[in-house]
Backbone bond lengths (Angstrom), bond angles and torsions (degrees), N, CA, C in turn:
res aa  C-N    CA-C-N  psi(-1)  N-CA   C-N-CA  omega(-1)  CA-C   N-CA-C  phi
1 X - - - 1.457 - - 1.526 109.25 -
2 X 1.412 118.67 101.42 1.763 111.87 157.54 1.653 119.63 -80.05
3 X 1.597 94.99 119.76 1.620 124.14 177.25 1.920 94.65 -85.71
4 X 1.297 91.24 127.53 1.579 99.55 166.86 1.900 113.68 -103.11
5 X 1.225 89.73 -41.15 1.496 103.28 -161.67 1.831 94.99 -114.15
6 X 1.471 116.18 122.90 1.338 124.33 132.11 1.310 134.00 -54.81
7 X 1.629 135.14 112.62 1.441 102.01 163.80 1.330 112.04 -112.32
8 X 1.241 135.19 121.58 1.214 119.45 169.20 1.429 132.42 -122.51
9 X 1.387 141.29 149.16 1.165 151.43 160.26 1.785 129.86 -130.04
10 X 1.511 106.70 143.88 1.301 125.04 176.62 1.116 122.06 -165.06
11 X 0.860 116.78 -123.57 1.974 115.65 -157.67 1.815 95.97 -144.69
12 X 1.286 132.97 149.30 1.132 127.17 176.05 1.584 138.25 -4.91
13 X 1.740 114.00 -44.46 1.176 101.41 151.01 1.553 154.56 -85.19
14 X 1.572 90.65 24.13 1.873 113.54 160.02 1.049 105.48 -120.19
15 X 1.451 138.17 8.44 1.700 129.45 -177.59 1.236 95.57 -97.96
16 X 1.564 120.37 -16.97 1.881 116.55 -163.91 1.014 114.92 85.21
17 X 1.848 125.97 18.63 1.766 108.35 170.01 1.742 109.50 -78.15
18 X 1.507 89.95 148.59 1.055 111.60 168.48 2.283 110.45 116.06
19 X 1.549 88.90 -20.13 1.483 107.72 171.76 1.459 121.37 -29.69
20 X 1.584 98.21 -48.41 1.769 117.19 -154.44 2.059 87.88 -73.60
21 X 1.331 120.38 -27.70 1.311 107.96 -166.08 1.705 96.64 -89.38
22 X 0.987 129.68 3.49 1.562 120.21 165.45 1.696 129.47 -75.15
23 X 1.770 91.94 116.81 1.606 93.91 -173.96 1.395 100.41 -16.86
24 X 1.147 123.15 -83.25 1.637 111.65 -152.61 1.288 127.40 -62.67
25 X 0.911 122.85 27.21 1.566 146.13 -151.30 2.055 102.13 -132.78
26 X 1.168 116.59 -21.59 1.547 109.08 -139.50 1.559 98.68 -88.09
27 X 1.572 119.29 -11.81 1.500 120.22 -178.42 1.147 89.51 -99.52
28 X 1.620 145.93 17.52 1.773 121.26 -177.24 1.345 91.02 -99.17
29 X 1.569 106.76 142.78 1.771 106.59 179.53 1.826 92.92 -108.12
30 X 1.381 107.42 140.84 1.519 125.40 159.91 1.503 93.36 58.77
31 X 1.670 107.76 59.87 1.347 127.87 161.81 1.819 131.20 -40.37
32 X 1.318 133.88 111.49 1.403 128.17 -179.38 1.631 104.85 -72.39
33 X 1.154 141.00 117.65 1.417 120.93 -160.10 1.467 81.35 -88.20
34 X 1.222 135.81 -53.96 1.202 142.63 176.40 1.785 121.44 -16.73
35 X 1.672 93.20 -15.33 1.628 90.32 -177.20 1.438 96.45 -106.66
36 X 0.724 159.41 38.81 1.731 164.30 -110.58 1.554 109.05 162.78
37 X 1.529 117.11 -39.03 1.319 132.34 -168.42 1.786 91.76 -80.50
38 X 1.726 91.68 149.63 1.501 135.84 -176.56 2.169 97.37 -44.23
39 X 1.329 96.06 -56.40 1.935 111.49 -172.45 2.021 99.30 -60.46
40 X 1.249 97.64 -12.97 2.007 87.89 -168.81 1.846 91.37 -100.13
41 X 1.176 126.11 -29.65 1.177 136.59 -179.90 1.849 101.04 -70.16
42 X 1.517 105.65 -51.59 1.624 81.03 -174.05 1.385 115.96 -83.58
43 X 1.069 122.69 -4.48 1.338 133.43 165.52 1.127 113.78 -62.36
44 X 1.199 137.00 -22.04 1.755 149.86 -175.58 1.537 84.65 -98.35
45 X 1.287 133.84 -18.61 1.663 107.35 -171.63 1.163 92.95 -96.62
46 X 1.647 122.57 -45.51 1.271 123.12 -175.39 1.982 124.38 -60.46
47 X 1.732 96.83 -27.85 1.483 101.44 -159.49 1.318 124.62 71.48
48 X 1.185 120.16 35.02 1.264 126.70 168.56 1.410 113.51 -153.10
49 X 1.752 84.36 163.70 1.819 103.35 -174.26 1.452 121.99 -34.69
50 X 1.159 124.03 130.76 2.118 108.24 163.47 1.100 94.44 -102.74
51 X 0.942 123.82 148.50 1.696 131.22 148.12 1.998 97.15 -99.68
52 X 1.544 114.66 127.03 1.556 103.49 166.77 1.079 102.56 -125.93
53 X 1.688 130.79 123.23 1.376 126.85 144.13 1.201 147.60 -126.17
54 X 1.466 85.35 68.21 1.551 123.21 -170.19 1.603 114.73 -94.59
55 X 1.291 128.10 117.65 1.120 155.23 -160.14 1.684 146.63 -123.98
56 X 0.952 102.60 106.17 1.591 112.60 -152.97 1.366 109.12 -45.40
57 X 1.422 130.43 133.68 1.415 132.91 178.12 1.693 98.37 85.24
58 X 1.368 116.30 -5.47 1.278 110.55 178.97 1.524 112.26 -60.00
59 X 1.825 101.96 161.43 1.686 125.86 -170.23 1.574 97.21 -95.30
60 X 1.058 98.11 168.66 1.387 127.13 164.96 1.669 112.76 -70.25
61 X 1.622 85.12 -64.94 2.043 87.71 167.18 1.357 111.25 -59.44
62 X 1.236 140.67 -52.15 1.362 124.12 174.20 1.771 119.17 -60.72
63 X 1.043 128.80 -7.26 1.421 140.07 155.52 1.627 115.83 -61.17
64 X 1.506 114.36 -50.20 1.289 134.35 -171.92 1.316 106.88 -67.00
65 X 1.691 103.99 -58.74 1.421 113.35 -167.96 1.859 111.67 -80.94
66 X 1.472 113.27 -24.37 1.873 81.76 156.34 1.222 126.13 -120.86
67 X 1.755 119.45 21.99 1.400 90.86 149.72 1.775 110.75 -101.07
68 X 0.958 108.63 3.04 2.337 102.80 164.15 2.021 91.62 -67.45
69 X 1.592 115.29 -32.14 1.451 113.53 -174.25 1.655 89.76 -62.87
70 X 1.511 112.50 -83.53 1.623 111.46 -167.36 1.612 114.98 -32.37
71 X 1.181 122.29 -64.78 1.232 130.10 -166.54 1.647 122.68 -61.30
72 X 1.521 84.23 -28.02 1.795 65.12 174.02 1.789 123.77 -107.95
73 X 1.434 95.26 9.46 1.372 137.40 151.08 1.751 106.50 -40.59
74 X 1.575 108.50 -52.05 1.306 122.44 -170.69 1.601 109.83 -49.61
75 X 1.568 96.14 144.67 1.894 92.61 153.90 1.268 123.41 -87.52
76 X 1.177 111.71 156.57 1.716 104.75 -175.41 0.995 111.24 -58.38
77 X 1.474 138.06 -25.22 1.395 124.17 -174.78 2.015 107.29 -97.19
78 X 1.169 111.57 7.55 1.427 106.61 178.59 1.704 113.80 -93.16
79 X 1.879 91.11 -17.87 1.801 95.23 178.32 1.185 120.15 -30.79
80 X 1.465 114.84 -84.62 1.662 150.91 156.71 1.866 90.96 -4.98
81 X 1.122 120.08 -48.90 1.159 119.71 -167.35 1.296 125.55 -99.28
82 X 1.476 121.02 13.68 1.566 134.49 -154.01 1.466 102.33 -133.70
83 X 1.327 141.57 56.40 1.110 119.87 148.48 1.313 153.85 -52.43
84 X 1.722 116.32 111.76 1.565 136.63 -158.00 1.563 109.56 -68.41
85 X 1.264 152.10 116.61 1.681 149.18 -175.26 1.452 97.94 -116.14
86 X 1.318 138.14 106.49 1.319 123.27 -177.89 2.372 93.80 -140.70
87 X 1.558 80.19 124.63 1.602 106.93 -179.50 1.576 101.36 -96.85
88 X 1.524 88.41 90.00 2.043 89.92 175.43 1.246 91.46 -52.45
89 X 1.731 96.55 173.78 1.655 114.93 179.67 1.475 104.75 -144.07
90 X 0.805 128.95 -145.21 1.982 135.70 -151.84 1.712 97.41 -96.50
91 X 1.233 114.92 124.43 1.747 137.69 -172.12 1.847 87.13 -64.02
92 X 1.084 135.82 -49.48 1.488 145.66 -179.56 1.586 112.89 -47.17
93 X 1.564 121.39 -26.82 1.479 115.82 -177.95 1.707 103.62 -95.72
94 X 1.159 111.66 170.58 1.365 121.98 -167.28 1.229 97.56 -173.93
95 X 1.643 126.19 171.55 1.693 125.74 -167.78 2.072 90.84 -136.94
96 X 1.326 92.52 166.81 1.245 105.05 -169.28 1.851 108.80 -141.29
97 X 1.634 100.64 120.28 1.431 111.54 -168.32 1.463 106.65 -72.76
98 X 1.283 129.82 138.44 1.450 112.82 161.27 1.565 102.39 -163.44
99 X 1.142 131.91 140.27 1.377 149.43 -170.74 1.439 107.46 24.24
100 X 1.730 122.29 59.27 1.256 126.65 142.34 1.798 87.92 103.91
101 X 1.235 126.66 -3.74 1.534 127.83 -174.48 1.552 125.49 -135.01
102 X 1.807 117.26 100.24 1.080 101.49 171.58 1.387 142.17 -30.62
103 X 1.504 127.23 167.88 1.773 101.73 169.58 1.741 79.38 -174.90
104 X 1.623 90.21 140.36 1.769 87.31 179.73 1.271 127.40 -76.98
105 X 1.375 125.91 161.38 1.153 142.69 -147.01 1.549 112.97 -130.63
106 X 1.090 133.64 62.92 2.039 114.50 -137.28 2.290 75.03 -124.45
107 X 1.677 93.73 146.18 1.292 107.48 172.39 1.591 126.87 -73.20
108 X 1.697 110.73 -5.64 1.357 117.49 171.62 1.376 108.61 -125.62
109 X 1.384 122.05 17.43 1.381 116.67 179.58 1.845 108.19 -137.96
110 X 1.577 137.91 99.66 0.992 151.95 -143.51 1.986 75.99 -66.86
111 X 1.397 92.11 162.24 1.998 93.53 171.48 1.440 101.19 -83.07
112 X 1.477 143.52 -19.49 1.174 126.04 -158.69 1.691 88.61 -106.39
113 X 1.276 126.26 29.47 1.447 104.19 145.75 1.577 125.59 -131.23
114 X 1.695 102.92 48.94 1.125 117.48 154.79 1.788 115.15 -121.51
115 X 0.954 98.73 172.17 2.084 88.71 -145.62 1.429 75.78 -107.41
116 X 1.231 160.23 -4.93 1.465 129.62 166.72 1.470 116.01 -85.88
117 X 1.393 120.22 -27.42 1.633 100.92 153.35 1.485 136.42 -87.71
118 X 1.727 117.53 19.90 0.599 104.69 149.19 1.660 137.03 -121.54
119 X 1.541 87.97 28.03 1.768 128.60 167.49 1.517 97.47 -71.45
120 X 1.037 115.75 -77.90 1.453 143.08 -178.15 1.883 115.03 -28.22
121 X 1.136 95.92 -56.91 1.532 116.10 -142.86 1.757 114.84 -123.63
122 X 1.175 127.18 136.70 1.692 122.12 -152.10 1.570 81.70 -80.55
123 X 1.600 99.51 174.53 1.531 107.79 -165.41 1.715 102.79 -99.40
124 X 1.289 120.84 13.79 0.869 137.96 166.03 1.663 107.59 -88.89
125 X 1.400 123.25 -66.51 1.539 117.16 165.98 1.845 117.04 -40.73
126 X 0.894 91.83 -56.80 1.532 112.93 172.84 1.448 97.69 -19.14
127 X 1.701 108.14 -74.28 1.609 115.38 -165.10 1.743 112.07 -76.23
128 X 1.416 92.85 -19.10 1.634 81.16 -178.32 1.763 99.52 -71.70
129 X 1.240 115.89 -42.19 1.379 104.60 -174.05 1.271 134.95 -71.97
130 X 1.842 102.54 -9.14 1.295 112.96 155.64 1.504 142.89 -54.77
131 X 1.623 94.33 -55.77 1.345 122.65 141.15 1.782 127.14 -38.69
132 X 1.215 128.64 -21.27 1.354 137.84 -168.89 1.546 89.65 -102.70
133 X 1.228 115.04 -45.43 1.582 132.88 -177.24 1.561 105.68 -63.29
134 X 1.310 155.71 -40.08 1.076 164.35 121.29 1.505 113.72 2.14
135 X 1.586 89.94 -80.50 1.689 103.74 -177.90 1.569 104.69 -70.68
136 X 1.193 144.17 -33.43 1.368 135.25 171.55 1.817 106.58 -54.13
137 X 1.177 111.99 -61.56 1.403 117.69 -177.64 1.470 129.79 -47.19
138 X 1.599 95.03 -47.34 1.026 120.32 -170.65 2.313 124.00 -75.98
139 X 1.442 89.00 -23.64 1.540 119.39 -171.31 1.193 124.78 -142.68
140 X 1.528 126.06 -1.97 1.480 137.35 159.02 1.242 117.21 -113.47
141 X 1.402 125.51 -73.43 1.055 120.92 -163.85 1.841 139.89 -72.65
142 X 0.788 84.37 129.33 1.879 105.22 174.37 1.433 142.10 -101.49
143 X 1.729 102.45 115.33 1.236 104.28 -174.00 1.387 111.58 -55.29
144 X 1.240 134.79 -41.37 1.407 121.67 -161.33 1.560 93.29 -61.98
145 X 1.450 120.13 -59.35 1.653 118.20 -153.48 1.652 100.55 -62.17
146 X 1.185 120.49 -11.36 1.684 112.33 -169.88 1.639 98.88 -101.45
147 X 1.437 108.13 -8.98 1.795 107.53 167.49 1.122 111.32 -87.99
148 X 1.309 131.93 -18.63 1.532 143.45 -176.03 1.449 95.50 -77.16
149 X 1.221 108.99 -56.98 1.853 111.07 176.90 1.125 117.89 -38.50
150 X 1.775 103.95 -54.64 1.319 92.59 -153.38 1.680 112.79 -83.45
151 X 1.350 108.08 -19.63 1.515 96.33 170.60 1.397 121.95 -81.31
152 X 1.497 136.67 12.49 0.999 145.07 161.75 1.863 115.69 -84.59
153 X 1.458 102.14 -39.89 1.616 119.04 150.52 1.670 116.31 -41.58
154 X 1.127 119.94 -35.77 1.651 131.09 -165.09 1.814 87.40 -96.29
155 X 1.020 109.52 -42.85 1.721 110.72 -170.18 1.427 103.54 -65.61
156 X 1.709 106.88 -59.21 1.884 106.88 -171.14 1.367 101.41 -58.67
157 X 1.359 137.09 -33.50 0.980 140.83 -170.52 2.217 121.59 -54.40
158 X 1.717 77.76 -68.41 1.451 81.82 179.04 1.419 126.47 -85.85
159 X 1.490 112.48 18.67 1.787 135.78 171.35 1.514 85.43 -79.56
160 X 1.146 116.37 -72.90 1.512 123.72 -162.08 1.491 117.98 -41.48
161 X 1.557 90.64 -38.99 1.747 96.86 179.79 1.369 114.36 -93.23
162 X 1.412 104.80 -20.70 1.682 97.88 161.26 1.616 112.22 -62.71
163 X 1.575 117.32 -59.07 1.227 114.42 -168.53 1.386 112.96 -65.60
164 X 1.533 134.00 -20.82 1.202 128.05 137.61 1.599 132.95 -24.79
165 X 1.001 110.07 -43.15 1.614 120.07 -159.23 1.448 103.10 85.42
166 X 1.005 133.92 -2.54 1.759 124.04 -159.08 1.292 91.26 -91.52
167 X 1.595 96.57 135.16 1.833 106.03 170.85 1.701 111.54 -96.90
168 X 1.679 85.00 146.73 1.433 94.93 -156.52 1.448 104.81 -133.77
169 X 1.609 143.41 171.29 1.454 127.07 -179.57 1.706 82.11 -153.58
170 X 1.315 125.07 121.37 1.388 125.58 168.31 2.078 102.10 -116.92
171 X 1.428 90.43 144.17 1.425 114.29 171.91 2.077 105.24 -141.64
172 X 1.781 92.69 157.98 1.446 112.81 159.17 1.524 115.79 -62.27
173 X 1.338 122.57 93.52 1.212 103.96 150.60 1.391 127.98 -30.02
174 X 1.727 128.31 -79.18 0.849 139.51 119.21 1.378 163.69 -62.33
175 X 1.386 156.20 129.81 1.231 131.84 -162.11 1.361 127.07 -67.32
176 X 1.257 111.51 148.49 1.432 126.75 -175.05 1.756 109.20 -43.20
177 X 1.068 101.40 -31.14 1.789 102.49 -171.26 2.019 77.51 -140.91
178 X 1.728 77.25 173.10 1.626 91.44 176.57 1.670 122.59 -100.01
179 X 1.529 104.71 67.27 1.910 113.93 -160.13 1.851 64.12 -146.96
180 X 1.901 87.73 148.98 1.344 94.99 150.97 1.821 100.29 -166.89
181 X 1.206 107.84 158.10 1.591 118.14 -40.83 1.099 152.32 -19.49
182 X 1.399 131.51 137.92 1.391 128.99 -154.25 1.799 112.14 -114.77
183 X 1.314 115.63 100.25 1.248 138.19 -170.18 1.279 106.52 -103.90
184 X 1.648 120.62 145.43 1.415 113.87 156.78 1.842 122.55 -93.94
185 X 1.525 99.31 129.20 1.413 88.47 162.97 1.407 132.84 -67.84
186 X 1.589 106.03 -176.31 1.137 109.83 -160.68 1.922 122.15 -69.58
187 X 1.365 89.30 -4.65 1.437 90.03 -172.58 1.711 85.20 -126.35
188 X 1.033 135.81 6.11 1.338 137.21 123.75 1.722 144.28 -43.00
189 X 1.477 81.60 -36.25 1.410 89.09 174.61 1.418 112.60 -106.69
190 X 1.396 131.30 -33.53 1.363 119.84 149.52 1.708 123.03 -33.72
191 X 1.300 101.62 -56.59 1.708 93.58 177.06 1.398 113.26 -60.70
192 X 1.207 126.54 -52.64 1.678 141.76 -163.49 1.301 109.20 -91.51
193 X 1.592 115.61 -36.80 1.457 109.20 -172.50 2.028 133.56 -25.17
194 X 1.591 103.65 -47.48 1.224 93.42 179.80 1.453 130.40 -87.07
195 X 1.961 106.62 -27.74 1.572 83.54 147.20 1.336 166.11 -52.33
196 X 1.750 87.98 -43.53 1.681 93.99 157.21 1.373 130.13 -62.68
197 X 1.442 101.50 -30.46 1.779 75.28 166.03 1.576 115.12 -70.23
198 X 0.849 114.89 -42.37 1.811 109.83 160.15 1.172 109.29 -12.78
199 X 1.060 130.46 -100.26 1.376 157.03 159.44 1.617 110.84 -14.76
200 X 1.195 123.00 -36.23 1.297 131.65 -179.56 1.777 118.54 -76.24
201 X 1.954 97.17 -26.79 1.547 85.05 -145.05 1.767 85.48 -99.45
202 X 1.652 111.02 -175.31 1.277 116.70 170.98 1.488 99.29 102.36
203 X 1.186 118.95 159.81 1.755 141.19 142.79 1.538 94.56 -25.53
204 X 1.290 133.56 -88.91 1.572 118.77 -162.97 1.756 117.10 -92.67
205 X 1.282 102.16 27.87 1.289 93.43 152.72 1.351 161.25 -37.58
206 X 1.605 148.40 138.55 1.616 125.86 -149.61 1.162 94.65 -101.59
207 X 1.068 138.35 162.75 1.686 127.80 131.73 1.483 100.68 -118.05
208 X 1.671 84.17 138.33 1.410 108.17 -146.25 1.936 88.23 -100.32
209 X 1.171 121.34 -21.70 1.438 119.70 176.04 1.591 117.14 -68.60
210 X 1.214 126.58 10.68 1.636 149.13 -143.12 1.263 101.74 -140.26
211 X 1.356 132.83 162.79 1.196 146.15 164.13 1.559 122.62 -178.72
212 X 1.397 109.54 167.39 1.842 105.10 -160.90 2.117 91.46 -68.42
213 X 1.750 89.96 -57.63 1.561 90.72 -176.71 1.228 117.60 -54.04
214 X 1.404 141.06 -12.35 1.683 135.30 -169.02 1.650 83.59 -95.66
215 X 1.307 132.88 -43.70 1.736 132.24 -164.97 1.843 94.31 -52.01
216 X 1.451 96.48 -58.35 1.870 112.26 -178.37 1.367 105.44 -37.72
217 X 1.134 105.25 -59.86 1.570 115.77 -175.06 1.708 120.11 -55.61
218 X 1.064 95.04 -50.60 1.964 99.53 -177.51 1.450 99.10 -79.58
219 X 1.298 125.72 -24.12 1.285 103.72 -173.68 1.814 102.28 -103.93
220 X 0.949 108.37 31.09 1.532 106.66 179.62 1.734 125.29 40.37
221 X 1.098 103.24 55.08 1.640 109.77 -168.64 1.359 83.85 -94.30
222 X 1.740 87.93 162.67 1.613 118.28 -178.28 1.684 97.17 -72.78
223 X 1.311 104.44 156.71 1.619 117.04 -173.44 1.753 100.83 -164.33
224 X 1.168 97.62 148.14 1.166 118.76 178.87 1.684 129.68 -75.13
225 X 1.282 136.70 173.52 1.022 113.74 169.03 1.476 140.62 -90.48
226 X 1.529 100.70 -1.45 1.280 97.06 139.64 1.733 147.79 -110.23
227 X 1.275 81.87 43.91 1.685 108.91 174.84 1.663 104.37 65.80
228 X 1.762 117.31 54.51 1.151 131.13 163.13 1.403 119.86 -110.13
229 X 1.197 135.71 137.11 1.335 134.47 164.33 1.310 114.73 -25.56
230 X 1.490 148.78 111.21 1.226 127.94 142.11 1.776 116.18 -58.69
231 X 2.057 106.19 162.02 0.940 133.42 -165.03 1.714 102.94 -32.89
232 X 1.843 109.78 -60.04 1.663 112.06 -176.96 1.334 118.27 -59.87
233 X 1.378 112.04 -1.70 1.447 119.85 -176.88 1.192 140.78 -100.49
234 X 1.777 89.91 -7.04 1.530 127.45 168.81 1.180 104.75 -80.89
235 X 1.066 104.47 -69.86 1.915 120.88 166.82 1.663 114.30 -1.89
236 X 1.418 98.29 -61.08 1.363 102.71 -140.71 1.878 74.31 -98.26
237 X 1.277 115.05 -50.24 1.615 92.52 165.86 1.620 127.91 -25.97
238 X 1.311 112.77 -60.63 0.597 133.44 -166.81 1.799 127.65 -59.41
239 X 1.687 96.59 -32.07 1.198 105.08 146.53 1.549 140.80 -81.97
240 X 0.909 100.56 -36.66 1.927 111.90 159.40 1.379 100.79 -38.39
241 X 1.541 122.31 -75.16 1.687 126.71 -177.58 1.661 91.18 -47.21
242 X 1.000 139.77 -42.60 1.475 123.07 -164.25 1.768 110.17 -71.84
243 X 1.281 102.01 -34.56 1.487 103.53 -158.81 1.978 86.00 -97.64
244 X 1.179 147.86 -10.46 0.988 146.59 133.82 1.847 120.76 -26.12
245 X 1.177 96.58 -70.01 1.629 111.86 175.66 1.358 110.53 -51.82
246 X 1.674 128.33 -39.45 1.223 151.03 176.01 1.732 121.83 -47.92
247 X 1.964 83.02 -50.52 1.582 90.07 -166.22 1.656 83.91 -84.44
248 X 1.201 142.18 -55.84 1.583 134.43 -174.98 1.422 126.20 -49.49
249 X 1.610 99.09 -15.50 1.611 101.99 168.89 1.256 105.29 78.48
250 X 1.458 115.02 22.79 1.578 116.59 163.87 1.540 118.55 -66.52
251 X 1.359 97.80 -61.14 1.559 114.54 165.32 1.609 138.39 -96.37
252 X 1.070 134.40 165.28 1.786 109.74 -161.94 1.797 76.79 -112.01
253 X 1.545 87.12 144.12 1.512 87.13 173.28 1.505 131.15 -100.80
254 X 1.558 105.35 18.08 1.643 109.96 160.36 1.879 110.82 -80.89
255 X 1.109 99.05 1.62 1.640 95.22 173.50 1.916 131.30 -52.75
């Protein structure tokens, strides 16, 4: 199979934060973190395009909702040729619609302390939605029902790209909960049990007990100080995802 085009998306540890704080990094002015990130590295193994628009503090729903946007964007004959890389991120973030412009929504991060809504939006909106953000958190929302989501998010997802034909390889950025290894209990797996195997089985199957940050961790890679991959750490990510694709016979490995 020749892949022309990468697409990938995730949450900070596929956008490349944390890049700009790597010694070798500290004389570059108005840094691309994006060239540092795991998706620009396999693209150098593969020789082909990435597209990444993967984004720090990013959702799951904003993961879902633009690559179902990119992909079905596609021509039928570019499928075959479009391989999808998407680094879920934390079941807890979610995005929030408001005057024609997404803007994230995350359960440990208030919305008014990310600087594009408050680019966007008077500092009066700002606080009301802070305030809405409070009482949502505080009196609605639920971890279990936003873990139920999100592995149903991983399911609609990789139906689409199956029934596409488009080959695709999904991993945890991070783990689903904050344990790693990340296992379901027993009354975990009664509730969840049959999706995940959904989600589990096939050629591009996840395993959901795995993650990019638990790989970092056991293998003692360099990291940043705010607990981001540095540049060599992409690298070697970056080859794992390659030789992954390899052993599944996604990609041919004389490429």
């Amino acid at each position: 199979m020749s892949i022309k085009t990468i697409y990938t998306n995730g949450c900070s540890w596929t956008e490349g934060c944390g890049a700009e704080t790597a010694p070798e990094n500290k004389n570059i002015q108005d840094i691309n973190i994006n060239d540092f990130a795991w998706p620009k590295y396999l693209g150098e193994l593969m020789n082909c395009n990435v597209i990444n628009e993967a984004t720090g503090g990013g959702s799951n729903a904003r993961i879902l909702r633009q690559t179902i946007d990119y992909v079905t964007a596609l021509e039928p004959e570019q499928r075959a040729e479009t391989l999808i890389a998407i680094g879920w991120t934390l079941p807890d973030r979610d995005e929030i619609y408001i005057k024609g412009k997404y803007y994230r929504f995350n359960s440990a991060q208030p919305c008014s302390t990310f600087n594009d809504i408050k680019q966007n939006l008077t500092p009066k909106k700002v606080r009301q939605i802070d305030d809405y953000y409070w009482h949502y958190f505080m009196d609605v929302y639920d971890p279990e029902a936003k873990l139920d989501i999100y592995f149903r998010q991983i399911y609609l997802l990789k139906n689409l790209l199956e029934n596409l034909s488009i080959p695709f390889i999904f991993f945890l950025g991070m783990p689903w909960k904050w344990e790693t290894p990340t296992t379901l209990n027993a009354e975990e797996e009664k509730r969840h049990g049959k999706i995940v195997a959904q989600i589990a089985s096939g050629t591009n199957g996840i395993d959901i007990s795995a993650s990019m940050s638990y790989y970092m961790h056991e293998h003692k890679l360099p990291m940043s100080p705010c607990f981001h991959p540095w540049p060599k750490s992409h690298k070697i990510w970056a080859d794992h995802i390659f030789q992954q694709l390899v052993d599944r016979k996604i990609v041919d490995p004389k490429i």
